[in-house]
Structures are given as structure tokens and as C-alpha cells.
C-alpha positions in Angstrom: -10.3 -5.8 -63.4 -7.6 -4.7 -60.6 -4.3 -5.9 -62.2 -4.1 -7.7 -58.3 -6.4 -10.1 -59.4 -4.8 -10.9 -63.0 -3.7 -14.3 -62.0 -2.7 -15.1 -65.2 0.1 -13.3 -65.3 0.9 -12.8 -61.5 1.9 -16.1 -59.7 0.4 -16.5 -55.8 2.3 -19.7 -54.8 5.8 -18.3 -54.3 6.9 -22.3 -53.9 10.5 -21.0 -54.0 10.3 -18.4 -51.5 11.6 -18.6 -48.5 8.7 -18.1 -45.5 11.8 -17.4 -42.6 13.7 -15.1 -43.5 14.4 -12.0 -41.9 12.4 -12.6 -38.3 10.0 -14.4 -39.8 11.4 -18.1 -38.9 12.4 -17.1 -35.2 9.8 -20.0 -34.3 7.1 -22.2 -35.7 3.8 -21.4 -35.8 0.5 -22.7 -37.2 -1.0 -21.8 -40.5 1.5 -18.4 -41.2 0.9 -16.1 -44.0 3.1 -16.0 -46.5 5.3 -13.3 -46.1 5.0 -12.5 -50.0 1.1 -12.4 -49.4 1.6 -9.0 -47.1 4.4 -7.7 -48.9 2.2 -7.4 -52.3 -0.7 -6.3 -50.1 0.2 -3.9 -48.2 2.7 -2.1 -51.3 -0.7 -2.3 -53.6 -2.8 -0.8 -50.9 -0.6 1.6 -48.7 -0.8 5.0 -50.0 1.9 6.3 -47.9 4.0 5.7 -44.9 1.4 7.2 -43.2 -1.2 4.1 -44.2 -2.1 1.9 -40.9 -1.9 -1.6 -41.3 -4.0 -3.6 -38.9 -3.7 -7.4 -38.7 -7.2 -8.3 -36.3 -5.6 -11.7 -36.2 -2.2 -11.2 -35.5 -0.8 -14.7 -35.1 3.4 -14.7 -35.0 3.0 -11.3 -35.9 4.3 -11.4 -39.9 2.1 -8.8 -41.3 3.6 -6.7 -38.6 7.0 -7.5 -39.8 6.3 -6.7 -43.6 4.5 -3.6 -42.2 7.7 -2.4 -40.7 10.1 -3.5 -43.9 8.0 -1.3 -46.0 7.8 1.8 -43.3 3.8 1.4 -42.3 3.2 1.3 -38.7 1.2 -1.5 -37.4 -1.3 -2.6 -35.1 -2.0 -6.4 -34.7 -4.5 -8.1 -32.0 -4.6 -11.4 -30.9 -6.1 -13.6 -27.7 -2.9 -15.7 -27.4 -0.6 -14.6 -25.4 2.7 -16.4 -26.6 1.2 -15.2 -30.2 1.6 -11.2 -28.8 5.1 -12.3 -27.1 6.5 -14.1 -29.9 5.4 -10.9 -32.1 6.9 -8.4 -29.9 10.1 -10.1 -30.2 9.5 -10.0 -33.9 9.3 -6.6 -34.7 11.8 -5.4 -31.8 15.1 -4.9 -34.0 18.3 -5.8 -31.4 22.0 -5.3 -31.9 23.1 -8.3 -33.2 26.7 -8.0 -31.3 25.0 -7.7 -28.2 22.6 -10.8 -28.8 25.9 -12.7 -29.7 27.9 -11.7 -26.2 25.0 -12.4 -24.2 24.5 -15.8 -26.0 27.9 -16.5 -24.9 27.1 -15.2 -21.7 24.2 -18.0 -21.3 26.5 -20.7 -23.0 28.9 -20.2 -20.4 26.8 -20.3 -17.5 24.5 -23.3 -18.4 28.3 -25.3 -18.9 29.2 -24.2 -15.6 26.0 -25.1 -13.8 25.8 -28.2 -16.0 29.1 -28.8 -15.5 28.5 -29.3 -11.6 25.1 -30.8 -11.5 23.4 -28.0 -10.4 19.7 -28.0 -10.5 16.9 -25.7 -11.1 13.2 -26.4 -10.4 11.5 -23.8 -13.0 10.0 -26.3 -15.5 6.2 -26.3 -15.5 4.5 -28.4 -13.0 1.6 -29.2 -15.6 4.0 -31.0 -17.5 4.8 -34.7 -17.2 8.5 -34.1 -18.6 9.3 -37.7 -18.1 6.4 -38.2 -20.8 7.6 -35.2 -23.3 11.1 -35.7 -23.0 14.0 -37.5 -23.3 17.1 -37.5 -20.7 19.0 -34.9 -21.8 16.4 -32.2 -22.0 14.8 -32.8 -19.1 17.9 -32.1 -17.3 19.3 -29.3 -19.5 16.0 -27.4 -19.7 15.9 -26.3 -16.6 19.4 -25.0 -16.8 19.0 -22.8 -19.6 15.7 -21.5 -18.7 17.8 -20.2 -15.0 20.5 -18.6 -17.2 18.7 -16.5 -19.5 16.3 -15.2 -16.9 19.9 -13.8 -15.2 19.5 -11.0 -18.5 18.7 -7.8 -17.3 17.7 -6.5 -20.4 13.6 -7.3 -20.8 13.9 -6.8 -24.8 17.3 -9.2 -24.7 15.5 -11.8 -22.5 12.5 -11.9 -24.2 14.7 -12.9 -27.8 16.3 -15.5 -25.8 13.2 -16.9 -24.3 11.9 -17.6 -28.0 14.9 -19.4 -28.8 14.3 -21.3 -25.6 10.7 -22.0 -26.6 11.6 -23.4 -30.0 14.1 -25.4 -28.2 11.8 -26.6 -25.6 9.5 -28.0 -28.5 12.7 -29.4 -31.0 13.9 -31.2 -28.1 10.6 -33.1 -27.3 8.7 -36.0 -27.8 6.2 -33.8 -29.4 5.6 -34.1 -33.2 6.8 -31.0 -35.2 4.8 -31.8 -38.2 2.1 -31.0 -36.3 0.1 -28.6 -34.7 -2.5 -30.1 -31.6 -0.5 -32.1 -29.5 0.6 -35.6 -30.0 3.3 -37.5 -29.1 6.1 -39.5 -31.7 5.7 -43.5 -32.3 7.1 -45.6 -29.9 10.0 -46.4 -32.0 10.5 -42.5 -33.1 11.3 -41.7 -29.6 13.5 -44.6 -29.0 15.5 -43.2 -31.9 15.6 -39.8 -30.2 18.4 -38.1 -29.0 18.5 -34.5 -28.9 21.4 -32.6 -27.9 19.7 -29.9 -26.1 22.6 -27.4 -25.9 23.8 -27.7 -29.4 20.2 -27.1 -30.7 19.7 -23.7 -28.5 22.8 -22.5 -29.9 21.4 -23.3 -33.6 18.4 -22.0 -32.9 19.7 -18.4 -31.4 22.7 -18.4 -34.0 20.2 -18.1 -36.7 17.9 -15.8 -35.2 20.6 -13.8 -34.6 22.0 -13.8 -38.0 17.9 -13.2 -39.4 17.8 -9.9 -36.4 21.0 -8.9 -38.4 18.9 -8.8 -41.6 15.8 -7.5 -40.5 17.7 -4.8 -39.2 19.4 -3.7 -41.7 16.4 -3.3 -43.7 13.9 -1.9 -41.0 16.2 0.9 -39.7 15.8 2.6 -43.3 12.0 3.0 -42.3 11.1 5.3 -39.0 7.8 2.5 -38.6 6.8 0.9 -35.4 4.7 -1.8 -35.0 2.1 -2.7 -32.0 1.5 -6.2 -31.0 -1.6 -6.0 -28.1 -2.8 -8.8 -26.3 -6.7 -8.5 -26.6 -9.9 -9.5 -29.0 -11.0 -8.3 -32.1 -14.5 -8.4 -31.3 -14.1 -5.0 -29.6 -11.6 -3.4 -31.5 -12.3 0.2 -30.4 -10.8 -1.2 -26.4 -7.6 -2.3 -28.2 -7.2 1.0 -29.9 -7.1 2.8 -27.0 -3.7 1.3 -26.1 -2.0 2.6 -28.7 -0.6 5.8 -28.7 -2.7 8.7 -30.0 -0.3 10.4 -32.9 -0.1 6.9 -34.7 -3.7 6.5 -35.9 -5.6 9.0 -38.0 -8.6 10.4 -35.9 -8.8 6.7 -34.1 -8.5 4.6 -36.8 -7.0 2.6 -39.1 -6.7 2.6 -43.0 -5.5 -1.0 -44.0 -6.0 -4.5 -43.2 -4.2 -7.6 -44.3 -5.0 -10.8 -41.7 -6.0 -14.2 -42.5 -8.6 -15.4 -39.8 -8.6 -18.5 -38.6 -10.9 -21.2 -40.7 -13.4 -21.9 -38.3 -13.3 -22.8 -34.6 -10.1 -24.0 -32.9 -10.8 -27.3 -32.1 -12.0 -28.3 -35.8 -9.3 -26.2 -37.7 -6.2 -25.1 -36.5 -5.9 -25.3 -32.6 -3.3 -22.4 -31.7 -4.1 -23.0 -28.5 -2.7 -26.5 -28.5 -0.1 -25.6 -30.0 0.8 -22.9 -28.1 0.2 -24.4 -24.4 3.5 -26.3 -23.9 6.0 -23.2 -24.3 4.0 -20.8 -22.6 4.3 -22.8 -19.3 7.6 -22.9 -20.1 8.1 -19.7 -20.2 5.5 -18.5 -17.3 3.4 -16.4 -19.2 2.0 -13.9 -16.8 -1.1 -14.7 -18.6 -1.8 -18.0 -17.8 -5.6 -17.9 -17.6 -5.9 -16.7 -21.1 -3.2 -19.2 -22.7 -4.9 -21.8 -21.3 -8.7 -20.4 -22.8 -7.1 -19.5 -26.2 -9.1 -22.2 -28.3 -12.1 -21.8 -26.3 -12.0 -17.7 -26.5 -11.4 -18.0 -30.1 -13.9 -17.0 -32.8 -16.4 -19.9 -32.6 -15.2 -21.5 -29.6 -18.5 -20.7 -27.4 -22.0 -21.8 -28.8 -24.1 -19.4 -29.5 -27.5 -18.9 -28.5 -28.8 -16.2 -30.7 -30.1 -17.4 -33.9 -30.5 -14.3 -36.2 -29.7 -13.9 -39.7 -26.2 -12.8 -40.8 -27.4 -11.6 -44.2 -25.4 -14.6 -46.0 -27.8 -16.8 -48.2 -24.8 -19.3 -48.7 -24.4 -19.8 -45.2 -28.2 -20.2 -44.4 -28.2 -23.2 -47.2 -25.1 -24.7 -46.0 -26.1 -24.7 -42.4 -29.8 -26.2 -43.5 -28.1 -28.9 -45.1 -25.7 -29.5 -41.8 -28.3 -29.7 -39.9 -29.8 -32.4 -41.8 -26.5 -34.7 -41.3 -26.0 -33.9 -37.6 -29.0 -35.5 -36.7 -27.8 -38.9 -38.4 -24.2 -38.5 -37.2 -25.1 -38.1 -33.6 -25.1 -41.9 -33.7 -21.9 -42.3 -35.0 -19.9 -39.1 -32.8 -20.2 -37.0 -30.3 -19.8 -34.0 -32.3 -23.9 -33.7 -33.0 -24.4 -30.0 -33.2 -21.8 -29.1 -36.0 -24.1 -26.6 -37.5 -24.1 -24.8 -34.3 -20.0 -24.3 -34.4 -20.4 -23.1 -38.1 -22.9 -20.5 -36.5 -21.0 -19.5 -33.8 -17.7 -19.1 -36.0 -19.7 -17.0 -38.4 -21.6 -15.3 -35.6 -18.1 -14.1 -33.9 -16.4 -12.9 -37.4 -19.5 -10.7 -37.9 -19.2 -9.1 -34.9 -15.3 -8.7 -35.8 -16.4 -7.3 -39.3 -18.8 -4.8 -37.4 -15.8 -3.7 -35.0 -13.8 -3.1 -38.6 -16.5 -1.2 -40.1 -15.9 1.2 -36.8 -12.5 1.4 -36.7 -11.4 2.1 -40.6 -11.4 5.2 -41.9 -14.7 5.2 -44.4 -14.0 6.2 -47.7 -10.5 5.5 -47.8 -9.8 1.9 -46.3 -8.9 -1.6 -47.6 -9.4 -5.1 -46.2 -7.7 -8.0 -47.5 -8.5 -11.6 -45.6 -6.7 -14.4 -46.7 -8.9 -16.9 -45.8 -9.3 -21.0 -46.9 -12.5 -23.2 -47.6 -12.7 -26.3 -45.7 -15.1 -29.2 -45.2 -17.8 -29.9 -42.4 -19.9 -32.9 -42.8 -19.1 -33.6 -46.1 -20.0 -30.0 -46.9 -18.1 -27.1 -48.5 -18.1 -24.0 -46.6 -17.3 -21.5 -48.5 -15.9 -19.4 -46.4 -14.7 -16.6 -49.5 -17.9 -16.3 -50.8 -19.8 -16.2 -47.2 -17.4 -13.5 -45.9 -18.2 -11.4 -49.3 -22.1 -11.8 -48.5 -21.6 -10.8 -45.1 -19.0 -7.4 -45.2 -22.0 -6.2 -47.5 -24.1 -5.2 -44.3 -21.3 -2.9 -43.0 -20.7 -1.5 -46.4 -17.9 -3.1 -47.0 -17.8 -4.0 -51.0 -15.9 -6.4 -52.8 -12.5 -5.2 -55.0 -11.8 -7.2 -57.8 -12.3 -11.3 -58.3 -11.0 -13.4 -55.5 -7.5 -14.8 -55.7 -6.8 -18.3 -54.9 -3.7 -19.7 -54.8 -2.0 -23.4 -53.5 -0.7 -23.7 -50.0 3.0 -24.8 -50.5 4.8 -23.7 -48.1 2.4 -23.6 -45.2 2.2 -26.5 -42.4 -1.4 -28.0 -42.6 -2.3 -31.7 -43.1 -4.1 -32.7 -46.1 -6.1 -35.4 -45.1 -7.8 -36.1 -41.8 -11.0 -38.4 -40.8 -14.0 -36.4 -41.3 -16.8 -36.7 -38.6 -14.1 -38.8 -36.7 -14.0 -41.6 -38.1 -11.1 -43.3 -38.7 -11.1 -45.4 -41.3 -12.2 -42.4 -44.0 -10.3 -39.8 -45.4 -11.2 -36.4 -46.4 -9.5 -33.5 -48.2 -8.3 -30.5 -45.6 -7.9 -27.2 -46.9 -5.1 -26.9 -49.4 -6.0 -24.2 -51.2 -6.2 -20.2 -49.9 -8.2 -17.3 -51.0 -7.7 -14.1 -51.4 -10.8 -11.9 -50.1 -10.3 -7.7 -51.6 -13.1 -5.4 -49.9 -13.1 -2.0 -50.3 -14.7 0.3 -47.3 
């Protein structure tokens, strides 16, 4: 057995580890790998510093960040576009002094403008702010947004404007624990009083402090890590934006990513999540942070049918299709065998577009992935991944790991099938997936 997989002596849950420090806790973020995850990963499986870590699922970029710590470059793809900006600013180490006098800087010039009721109009027209946000925000918002757009410096500004988005959602009506969007209880916003300048400052005086870290650690390593702005089901297009001395003959040798757990709008809606502060900040790509639930694996339905060489997935999606036709009396949602398809259908192709981009012979994939319930049915998402890789020679290595989500940000309960007055168990528990190519 791989002495990875030995979890009798090697403990997965790191409950007392900290999931933010160095740039890891610049901002919040759905369903994050634990930065310990990566960090064993990618030292068991990196030969050298010349191994290339690719994250296919980038998220807020922390296998990137690990990559860097331990001198691997990195590549990491995703469709969201705060996701690619909030991972940029992630792995781009900053002077710390020079964060500090241009925080004062912004400080200063907010006061002022505050100060004599100066007003910008630069918050997002999509946005009832009168809905989302109490007093003081709605009129200090604005004001900060104006200041730090003043910085000349793109790499500066972009820091800032992370510590502006986090603001933008601390400061809101918008429930931080979490992810799609929903407003607080009547009487939690009545009781809710933020004090947006004092939280900015927070915010940016600990990010500065974590840049402070994460550089002192990452300037020991020459690594460089490349956050792109693209989809995984055509990996060989993304590769071509990165520079041509930093992959061996095109490709890759290692990946560590955990994909999401089904579609979007079932699992973990990033999109949601990520709508409100990328209007804040004016993402140039507006089109595609407004389609990032809908472009996301499983987010289309499918109308190809064929096989996908899983025998556990053609069972469970018999037996789903057996229970939609009874729940399409209850809900809306009829067809939920066809958004199992179409979720399996899209990481396929994304396991096909691996298969091409590794180097054969000498590559690793680790997914850390989670099992979750549709219609009262397991889907074993491990186990089906396993079946699947197998068509584009990609074997297992070693037994899977699981281990208990404690320190990540996921409900556990919801109403299965919608409805309301039923509970269900939500994915509490994550497994480790070791393929060998």
C-alpha cells in the first residue's frame, strides 16, 4: 500500500490547522481545499522543482499558493472570473511597506471625501443597495471603491480591490455562512451596524500582515504560478497562454484540484456567490461572471446519451430515473438524472483533456472530491471517477482517502427534492481520489 493512504497512522482532518494563513484567508470562498491537502500532495508527488502542478479547477487559487511555497510552478484554470482575479492576487507576492503606505494613502482620502460629503456613483446598477445594505455602507462604498482605483500600480490595486470585495460582502445584509445568496432575518439586520471603514482597514491590515508571510516564505523558491481565465474542457487552448519554457514539451506532470460536486445550482453555486463583488468591482468580464453556474460542469443538459464506461453510474442513474418520474409531481426539478449525466458527461471530457495534456508515463492526478445525495441516492462520485479515468488510461494509486470536512464552509443538512419540511444529510465527508497516468 502507498504509505499516503495508511490512514491509520496519518491523520486527514487537520481540525487545528489553520485554513488562512499565509494568502490563503485574503477572502472567502466556497468549498476551499485544505491547504494541508495540497501541501502533502504535491511534496509526495513532485519529483523536483521542475514538477508542474496543474489545478483544472482552480477556485481561490490555493493549490497555486502551496505550489509556489514549495517552489513548483503552477497552472490553474477556472470559468469564474473573480475566482482567476482573486488568485492572481494570491500568488503575486507585494512589499508589504508599500501595501501599508498606500493603505494610508486610501484611509486618508476616503476621510477627506467622507469628510465633505462627497459622492461617487460607481456602485453596480444591478444592485438594490437599499436591499443589501445598511446606511453606512451604502454611503461609504462608494467612497472607497473611488480611492483605491486612484492606485497606479495594477498589482497594488488589484490587493486592494480584494480587500474591498470582502468588505463589500462583511458589510451586507448578505449571510456569510453561506454561499447562494440570501439575505439575514428581519431582526439580524435590524441589529446590524457595520462600521464600514473600520472593517476595510481590518480586512487589509491582515492581508497585509499574511503578504508579509507568504513572502517571506515564497521568495526562497524562484516558482511562478499562472492563474488563466478559461475551461478545462479544452485544456490544450489554455496551455497555449502560458509561456513555453515552463511546461515540459506542452504539458503538465501533476494535478491536485478538487472539482466541484456536481452541477452549480444543486451543489455549490460559485456563481452565486461570486456575482455580488464582481459588479462591484467591474469585472471586464461581465458576461462570463454572470454565466459561471450555467458554464459550469453540468450546467447545460446534455443531449448525447452514450456510455461513460462507469457501471456505477449507469445503476445509479437507472434508479434516478425511476424517482424523477414520481417527483415531477411534487417539484419542478423532474429530470435530475439528466444533471447527473451532464455533470459526468462534462468531467469526462475534462478527464480526456487531462489524458492529453500530462506527460504519459510520469504524471499524477489527485482529485479531492465528496459524495453527495440526489433523490435519495448516493452518488458516488470516488468510485465513478475511478471507473471512468480507466478509459484514458488513467489507473488508480493506492486505496482512497477519506477524511471529515472540519474546517470547510458547507451546510449539513438541506431539503432534499425541495421540500421543506425534510432533511437530508449534505456532503460532510471528502475523498481522496490517487490515479496514476
Amino acid at each position: 500500500m502507498n504509505s499516503l493512504t495508511e490512514s491509520n497512522t496519518i491523520d486527514w482532518t487537520f481540525k487545528e490547522i489553520s485554513t488562512s494563513q499565509y494568502t490563503h484567508g485574503f477572502h472567502q470562498y466556497p468549498a476551499r481545499m485544505h491547504p494541508e491537502i495540497a501541501t502533502r500532495l504535491i511534496e509526495k508527488y513532485s519529483v523536483n522543482s521542475k514538477t508542474v502542478v496543474l489545478d483544472p479547477f482552480m477556485g481561490s487559487g490555493g493549490v497555486l499558493v502551496e505550489s509556489m511555497l514549495h517552489g513548483n510552478n503552477s497552472i490553474g484554470i477556472d470559468l469564474n472570473p473573480f475566482a482567476v482575479l482573486l488568485s492572481k492576487v494570491k500568488t503575486t507576492p507585494l512589499d508589504p511597506k508599500k501595501l501599508e503606505k498606500t493603505l494610508e494613502d486610501i484611509q486618508s482620502t476616503a476621510n477627506e471625501d467622507y469628510k465633505n460629503k462627497i459622492t461617487f456613483e460607481n456602485a453596480p446598477d444591478k444592485l438594490d443597495l437599499p436591499f443589501w445594505y445598511p446606511k453606512d455602507p451604502i454611503e461609504k462604498l462608494p467612497i472607497l471603491k473611488n480611492a483605491i482605483y486612484q492606485i497606479k500600480n495594477k498589482s497594488i490595486r488589484e490587493f486592494f480591490l480584494i480587500c474591498f470585495s470582502f468588505t463589500t460582502r462583511r458589510t451586507s445584509f448578505q449571510k456569510n455562512s453561506v454561499y447562494k445568496i440570501y439575505r439575514m432575518k428581519p431582526e439580524d439586520r435590524a441589529k446590524f451596524e457595520p462600521d464600514t471603514f473600520k472593517k476595510f482597514a481590518e480586512i487589509c491590515k491582515k492581508n497585509i500582515q499574511n503578504m508579509n508571510d507568504f513572502n517571506k516564505e515564497s521568495k526562497k523558491q524562484k516558482s511562478k504560478a499562472f492563474p488563466i481565465l478559461g475551461d478545462s474542457r479544452d485544456i490544450a487552448k489554455q496551455f497555449s497562454k502560458i509561456p513555453n519554457d515552463v511546461l515540459d514539451d506542452g504539458k503538465a506532470h501533476l494535478v491536485v484540484t478538487s472539482p466541484p460536486y456536481g452541477d452549480h445550482g444543486t451543489t455549490v453555486a460559485y456563481g452565486q456567490f461570486s456575482k455580488h463583488p464582481g459588479l462591484w468591482l467591474d469585472l471586464e468580464e461581465k458576461e462570463e461572471l454572470l454565466s459561471v453556474d450555467k458554464n459550469g460542469l453540468g450546467g447545460r443538459k446534455i443531449k448525447d446519451s452514450s456510455e461513460l464506461e462507469s457501471p456505477i453510474l449507469d445503476k445509479l442513474l437507472k434508479k434516478i430515473k425511476k424517482k424523477d418520474a414520481d417527483a415531477v409531481k411534487k417539484t419542478n426539478l423532474s429530470d435530475r438524472a439528466g444533471d447527473v449525466y451532464a455533470f459526468f458527461y462534462d468531467l469526462d471530457s475534462c478527464l480526456e483533456q487531462l489524458s492529453l495534456n500530462l506527460k504519459q508515463g510520469k504524471s499524477n492526478l489527485c482529485f479531492v472530491v465528496a459524495n453527495r445525495m440526489v433523490r435519495r441516492e448516493k452518488v458516488e462520485l470516488d468510485e465513478i471517477l475511478i471507473e471512468m479515468a480507466k478509459k484514458w488510461d488513467m489507473k488508480q494509486d493506492g486505496d482512497i482517502i477519506y477524511r471529515t470536512i472540519a474546517n470547510k464552509a458547507t451546510a449539513t443538512k438541506n431539503a432534499p427534492e425541495n421540500i421543506s419540511n425534510k432533511k437530508g444529510d449534505t456532503m460532510n465527508q471528502e475523498s481522496i481520489v490517487l490515479l496514476k497516468f
